[in-house]
TIMI-2910 file (N, C-alpha, C, CB; in pm, 1 decimal, decimal comma, always signed):
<rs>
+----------+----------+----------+----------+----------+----------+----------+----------+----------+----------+----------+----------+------+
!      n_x !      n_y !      n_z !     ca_x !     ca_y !     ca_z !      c_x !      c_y !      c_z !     cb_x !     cb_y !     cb_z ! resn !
+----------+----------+----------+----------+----------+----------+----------+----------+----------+----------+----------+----------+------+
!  +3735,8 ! +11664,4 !  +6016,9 !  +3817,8 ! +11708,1 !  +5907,1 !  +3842,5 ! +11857,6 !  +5920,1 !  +3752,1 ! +11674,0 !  +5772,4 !  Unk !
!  +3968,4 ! +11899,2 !  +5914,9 !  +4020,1 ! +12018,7 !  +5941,2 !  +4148,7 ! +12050,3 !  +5859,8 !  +4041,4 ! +12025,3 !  +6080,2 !  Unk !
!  +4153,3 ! +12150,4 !  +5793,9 !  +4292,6 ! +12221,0 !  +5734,5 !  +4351,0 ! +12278,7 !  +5839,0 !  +4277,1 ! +12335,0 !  +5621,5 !  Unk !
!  +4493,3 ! +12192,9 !  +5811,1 !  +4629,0 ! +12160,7 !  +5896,6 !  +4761,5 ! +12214,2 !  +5821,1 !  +4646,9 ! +11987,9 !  +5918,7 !  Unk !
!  +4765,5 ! +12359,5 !  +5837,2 !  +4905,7 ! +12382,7 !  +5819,4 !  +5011,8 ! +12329,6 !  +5902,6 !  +4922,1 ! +12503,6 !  +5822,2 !  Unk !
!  +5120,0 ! +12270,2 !  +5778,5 !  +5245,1 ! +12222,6 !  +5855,4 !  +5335,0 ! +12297,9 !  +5739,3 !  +5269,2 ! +12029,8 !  +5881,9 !  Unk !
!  +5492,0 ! +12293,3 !  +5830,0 !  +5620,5 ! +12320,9 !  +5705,3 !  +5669,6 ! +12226,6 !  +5693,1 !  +5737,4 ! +12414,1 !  +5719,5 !  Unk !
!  +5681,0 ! +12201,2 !  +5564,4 !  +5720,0 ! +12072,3 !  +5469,0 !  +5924,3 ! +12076,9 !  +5461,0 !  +5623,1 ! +12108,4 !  +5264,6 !  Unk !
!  +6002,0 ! +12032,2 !  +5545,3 !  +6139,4 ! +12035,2 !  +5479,9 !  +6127,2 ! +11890,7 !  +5429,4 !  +6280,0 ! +12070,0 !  +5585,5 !  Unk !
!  +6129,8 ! +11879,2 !  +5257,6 !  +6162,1 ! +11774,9 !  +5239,9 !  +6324,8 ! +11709,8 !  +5184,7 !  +6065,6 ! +11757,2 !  +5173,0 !  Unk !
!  +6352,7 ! +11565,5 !  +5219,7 !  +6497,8 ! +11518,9 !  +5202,9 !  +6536,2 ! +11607,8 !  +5087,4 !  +6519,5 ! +11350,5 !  +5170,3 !  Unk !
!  +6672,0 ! +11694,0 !  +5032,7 !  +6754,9 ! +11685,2 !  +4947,1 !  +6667,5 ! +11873,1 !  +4870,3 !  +6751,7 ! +11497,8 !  +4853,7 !  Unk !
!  +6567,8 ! +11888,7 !  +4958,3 !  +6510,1 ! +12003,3 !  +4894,1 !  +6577,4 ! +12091,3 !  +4942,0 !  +6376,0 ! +12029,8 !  +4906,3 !  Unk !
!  +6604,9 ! +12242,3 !  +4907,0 !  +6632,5 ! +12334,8 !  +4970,1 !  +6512,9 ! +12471,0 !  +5016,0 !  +6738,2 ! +12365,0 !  +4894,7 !  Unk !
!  +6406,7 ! +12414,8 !  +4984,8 !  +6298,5 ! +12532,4 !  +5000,3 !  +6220,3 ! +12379,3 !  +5113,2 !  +6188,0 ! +12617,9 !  +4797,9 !  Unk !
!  +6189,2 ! +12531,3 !  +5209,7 !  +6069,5 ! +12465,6 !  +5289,7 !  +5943,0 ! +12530,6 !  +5231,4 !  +6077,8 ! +12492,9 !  +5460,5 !  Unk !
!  +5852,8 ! +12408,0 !  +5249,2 !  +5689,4 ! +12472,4 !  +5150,6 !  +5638,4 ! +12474,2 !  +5279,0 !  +5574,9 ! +12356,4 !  +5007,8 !  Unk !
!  +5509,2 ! +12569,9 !  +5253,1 !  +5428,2 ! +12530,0 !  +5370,9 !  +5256,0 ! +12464,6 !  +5271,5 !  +5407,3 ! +12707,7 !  +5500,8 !  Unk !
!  +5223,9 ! +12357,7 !  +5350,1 !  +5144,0 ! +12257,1 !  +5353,3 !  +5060,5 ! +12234,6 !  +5380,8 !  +5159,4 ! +12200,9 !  +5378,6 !  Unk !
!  +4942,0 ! +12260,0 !  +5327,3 !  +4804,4 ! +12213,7 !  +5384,5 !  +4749,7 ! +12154,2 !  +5350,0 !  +4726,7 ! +12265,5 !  +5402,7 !  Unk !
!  +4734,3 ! +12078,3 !  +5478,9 !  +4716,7 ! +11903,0 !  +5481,3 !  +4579,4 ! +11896,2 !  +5555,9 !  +4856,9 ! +11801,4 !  +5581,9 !  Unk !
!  +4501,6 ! +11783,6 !  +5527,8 !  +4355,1 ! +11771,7 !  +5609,6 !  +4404,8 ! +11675,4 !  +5783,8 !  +4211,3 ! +11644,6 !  +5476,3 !  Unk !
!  +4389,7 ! +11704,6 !  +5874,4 !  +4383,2 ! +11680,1 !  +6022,5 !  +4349,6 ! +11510,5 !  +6003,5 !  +4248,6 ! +11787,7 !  +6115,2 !  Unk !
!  +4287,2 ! +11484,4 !  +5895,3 !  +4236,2 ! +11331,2 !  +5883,3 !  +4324,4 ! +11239,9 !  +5770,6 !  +4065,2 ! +11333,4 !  +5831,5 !  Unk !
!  +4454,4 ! +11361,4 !  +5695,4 !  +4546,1 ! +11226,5 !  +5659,0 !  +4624,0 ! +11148,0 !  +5738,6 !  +4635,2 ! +11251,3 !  +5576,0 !  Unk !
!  +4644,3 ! +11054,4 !  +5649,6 !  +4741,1 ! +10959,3 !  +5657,1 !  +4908,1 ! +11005,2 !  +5716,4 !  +4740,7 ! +10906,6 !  +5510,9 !  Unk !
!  +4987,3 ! +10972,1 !  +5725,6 !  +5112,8 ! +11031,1 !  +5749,6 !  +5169,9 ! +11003,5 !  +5573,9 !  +5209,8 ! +10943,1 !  +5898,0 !  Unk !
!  +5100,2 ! +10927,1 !  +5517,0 !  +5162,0 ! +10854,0 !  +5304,0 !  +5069,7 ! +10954,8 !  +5278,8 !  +5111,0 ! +10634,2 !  +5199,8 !  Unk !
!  +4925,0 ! +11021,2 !  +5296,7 !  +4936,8 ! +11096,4 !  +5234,5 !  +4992,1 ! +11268,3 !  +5314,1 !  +4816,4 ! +11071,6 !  +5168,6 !  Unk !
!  +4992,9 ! +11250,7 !  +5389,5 !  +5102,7 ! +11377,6 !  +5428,9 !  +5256,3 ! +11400,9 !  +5346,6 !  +5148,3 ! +11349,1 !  +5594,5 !  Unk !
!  +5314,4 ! +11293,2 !  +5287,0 !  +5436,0 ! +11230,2 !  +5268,3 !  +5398,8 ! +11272,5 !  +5096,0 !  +5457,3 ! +11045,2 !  +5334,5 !  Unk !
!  +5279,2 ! +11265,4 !  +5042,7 !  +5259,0 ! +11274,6 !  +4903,1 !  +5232,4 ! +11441,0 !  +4897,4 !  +5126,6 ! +11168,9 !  +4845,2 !  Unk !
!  +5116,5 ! +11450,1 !  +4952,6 !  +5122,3 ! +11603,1 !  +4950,9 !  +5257,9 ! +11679,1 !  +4936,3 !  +5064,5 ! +11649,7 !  +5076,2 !  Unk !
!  +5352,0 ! +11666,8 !  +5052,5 !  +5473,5 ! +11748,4 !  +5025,9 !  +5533,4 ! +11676,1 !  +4899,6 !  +5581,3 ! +11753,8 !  +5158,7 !  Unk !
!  +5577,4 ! +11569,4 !  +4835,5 !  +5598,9 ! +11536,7 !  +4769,6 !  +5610,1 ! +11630,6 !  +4669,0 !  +5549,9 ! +11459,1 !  +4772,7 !  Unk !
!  +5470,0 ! +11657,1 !  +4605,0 !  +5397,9 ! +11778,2 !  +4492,5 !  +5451,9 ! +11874,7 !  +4470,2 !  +5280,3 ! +11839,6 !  +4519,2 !  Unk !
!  +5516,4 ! +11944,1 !  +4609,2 !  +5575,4 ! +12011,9 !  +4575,8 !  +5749,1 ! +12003,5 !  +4549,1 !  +5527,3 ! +12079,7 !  +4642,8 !  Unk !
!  +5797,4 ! +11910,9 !  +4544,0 !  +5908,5 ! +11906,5 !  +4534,6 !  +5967,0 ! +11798,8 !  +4477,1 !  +5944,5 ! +11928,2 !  +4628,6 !  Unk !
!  +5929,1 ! +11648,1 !  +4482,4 !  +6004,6 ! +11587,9 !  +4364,1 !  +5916,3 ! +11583,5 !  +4225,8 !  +6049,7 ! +11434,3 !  +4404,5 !  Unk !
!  +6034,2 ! +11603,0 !  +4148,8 !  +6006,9 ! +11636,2 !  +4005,1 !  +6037,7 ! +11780,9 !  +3958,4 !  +5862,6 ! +11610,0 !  +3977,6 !  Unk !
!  +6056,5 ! +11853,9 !  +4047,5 !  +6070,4 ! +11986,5 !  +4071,1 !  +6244,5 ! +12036,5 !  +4083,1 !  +5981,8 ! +12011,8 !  +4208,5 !  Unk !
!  +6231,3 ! +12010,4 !  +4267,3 !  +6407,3 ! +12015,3 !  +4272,9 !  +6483,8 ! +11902,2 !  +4326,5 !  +6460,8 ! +12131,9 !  +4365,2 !  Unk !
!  +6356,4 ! +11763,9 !  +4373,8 !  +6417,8 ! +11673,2 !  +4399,2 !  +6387,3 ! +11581,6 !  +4314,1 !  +6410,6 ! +11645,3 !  +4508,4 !  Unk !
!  +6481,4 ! +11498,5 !  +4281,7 !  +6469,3 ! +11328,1 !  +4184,2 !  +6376,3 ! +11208,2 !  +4233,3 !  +6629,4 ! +11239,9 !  +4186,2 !  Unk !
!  +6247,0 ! +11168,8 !  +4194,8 !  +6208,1 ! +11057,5 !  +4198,8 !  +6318,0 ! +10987,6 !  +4256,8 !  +6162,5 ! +11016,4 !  +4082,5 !  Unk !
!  +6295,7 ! +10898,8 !  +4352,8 !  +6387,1 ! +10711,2 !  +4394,9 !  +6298,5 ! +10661,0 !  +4387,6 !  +6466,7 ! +10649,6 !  +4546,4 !  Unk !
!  +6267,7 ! +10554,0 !  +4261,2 !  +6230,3 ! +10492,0 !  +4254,1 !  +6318,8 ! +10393,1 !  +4319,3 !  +6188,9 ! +10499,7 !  +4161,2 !  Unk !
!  +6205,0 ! +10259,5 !  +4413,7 !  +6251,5 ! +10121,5 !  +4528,4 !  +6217,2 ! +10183,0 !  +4618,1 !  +6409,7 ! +10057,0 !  +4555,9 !  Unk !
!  +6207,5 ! +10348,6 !  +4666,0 !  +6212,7 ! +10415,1 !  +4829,2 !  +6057,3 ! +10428,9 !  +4820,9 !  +6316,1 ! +10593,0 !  +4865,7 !  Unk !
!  +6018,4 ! +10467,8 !  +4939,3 !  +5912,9 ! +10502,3 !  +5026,0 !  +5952,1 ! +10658,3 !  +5087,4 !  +5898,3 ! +10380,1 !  +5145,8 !  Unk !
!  +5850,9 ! +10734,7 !  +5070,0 !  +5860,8 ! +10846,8 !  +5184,4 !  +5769,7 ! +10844,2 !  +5267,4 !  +5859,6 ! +10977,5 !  +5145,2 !  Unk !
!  +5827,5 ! +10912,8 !  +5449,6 !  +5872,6 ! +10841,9 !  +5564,6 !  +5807,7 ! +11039,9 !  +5579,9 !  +6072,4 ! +10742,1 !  +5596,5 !  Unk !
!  +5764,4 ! +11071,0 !  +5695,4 !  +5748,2 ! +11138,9 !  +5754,6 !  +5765,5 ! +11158,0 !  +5872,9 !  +5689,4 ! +11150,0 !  +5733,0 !  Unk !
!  +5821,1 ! +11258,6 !  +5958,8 !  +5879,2 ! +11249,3 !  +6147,3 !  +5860,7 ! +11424,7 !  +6169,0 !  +6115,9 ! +11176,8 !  +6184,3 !  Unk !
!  +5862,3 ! +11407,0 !  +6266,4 !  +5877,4 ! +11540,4 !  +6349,6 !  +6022,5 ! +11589,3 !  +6330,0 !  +5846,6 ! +11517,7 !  +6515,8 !  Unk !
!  +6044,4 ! +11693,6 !  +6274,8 !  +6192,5 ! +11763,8 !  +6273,5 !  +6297,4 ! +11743,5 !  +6372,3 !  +6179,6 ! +11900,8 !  +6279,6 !  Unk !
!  +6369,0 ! +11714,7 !  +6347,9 !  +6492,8 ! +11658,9 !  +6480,5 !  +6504,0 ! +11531,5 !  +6533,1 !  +6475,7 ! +11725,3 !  +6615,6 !  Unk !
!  +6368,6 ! +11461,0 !  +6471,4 !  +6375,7 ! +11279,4 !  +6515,6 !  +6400,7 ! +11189,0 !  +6445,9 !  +6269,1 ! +11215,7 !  +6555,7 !  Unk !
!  +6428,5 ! +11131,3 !  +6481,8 !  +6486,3 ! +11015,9 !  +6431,9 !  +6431,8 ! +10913,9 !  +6401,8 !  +6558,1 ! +10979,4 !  +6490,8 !  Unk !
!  +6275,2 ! +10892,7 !  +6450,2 !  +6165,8 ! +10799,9 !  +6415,0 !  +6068,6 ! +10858,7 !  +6314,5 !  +6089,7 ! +10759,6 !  +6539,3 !  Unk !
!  +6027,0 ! +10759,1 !  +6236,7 !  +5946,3 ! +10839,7 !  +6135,9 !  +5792,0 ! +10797,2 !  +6181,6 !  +5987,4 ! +10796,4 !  +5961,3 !  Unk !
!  +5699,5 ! +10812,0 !  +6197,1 !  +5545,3 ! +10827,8 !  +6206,9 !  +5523,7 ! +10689,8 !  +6149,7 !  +5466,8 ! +10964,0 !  +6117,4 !  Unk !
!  +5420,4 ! +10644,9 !  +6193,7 !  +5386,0 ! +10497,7 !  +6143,7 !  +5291,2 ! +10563,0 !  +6059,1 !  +5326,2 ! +10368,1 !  +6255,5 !  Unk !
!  +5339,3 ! +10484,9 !  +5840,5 !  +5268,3 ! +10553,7 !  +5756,7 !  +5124,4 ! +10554,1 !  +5748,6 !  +5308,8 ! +10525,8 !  +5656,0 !  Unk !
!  +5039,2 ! +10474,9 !  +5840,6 !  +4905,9 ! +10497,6 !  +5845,5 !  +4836,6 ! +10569,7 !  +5953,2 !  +4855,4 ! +10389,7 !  +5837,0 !  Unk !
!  +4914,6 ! +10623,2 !  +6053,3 !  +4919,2 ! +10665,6 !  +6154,8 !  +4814,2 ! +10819,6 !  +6090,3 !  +5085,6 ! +10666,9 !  +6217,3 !  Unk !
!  +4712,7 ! +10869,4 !  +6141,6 !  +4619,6 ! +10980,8 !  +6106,1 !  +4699,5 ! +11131,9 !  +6179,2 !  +4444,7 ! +10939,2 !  +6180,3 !  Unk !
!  +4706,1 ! +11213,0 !  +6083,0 !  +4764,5 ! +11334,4 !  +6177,9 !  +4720,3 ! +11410,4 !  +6307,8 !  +4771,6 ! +11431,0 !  +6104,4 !  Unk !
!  +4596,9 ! +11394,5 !  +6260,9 !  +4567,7 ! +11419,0 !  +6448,9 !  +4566,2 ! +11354,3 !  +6589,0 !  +4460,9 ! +11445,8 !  +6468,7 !  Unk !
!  +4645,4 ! +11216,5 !  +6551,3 !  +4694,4 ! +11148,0 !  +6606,2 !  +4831,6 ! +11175,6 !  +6655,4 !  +4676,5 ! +11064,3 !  +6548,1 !  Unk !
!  +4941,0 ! +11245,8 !  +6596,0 !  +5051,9 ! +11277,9 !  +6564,8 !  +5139,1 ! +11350,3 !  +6693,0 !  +5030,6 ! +11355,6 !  +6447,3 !  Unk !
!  +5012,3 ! +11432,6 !  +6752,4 !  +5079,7 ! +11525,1 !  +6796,7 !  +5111,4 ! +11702,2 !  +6762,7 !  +5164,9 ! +11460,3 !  +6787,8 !  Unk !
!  +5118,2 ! +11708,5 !  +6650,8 !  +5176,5 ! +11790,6 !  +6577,0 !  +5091,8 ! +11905,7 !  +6592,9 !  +5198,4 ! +11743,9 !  +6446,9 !  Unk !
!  +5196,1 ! +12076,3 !  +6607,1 !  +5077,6 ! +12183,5 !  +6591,4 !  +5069,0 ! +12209,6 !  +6490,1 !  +5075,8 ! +12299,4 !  +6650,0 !  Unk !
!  +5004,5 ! +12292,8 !  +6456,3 !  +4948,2 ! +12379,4 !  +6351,2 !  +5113,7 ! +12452,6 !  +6306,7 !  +4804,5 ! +12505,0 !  +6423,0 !  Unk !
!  +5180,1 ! +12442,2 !  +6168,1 !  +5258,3 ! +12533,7 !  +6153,4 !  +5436,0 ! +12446,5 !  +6239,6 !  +5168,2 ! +12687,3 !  +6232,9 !  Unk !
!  +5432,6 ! +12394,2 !  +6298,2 !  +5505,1 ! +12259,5 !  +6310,3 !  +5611,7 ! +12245,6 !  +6164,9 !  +5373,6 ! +12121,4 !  +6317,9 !  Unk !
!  +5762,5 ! +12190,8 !  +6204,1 !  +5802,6 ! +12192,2 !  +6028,5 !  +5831,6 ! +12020,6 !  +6064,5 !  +5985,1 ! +12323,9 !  +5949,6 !  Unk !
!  +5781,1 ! +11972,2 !  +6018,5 !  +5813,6 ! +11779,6 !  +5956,6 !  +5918,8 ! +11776,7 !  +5857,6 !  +5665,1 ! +11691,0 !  +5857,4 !  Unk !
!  +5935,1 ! +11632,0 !  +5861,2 !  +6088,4 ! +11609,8 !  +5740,3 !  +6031,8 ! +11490,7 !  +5664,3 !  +6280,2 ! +11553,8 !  +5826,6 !  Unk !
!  +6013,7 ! +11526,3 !  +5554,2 !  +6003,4 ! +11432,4 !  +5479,2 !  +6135,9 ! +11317,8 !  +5406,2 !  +5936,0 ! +11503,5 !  +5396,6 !  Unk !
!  +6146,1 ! +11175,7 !  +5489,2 !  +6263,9 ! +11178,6 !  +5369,7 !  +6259,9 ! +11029,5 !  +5338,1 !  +6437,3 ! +11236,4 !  +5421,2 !  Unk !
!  +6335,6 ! +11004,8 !  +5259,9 !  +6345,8 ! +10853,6 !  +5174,7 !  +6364,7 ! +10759,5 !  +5267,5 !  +6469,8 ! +10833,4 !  +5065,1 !  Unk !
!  +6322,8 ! +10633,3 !  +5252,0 !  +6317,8 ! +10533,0 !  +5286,7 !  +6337,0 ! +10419,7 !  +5185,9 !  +6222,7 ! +10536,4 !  +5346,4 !  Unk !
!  +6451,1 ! +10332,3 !  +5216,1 !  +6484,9 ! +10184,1 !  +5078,6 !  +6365,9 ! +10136,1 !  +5126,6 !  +6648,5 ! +10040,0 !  +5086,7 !  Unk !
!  +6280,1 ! +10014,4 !  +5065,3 !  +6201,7 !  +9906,9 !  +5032,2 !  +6277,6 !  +9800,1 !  +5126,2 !  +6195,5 !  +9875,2 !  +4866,2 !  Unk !
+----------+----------+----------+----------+----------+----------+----------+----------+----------+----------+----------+----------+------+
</rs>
């Protein structure tokens, strides 16, 4: 277990947060964490969606149980958080 800065761009936000996340989440709770900071805030609840986490520029999102130090990802890295329908 290790504190894991990442930058959070999440869907429809216009501020990137930066994020510290434990090396031993989830990619759902990586996906909630940024969440916190931003829907309810400057983005709208979708309720039916799922948020989906990926490496910036891809097009695949992280399998949501997938552990972050599994990931790949460095330290300080910016991820995209974004909606997913049900």
């Amino acid at each position: 277990m290790a504190l894991f800065p990442l930058v959070s761009n999440f869907q429809e936000d216009f501020v990137l947060q930066l994020l510290a996340v434990d090396s031993e989440n989830t990619m759902n709770e990586v996906a909630a964490a940024a969440a916190h900071h931003s829907v309810g805030r400057r983005v709208a609840a979708r309720p039916g969606h799922i948020m989906r986490v990926r490496r910036q520029g891809s097009e695949n999102p992280f399998p949501r149980e997938m552990k972050l130090h599994d990931t790949g990802l460095k330290p300080m890295e910016c991820i995209e958080v974004v909606w997913e329908a049900l």
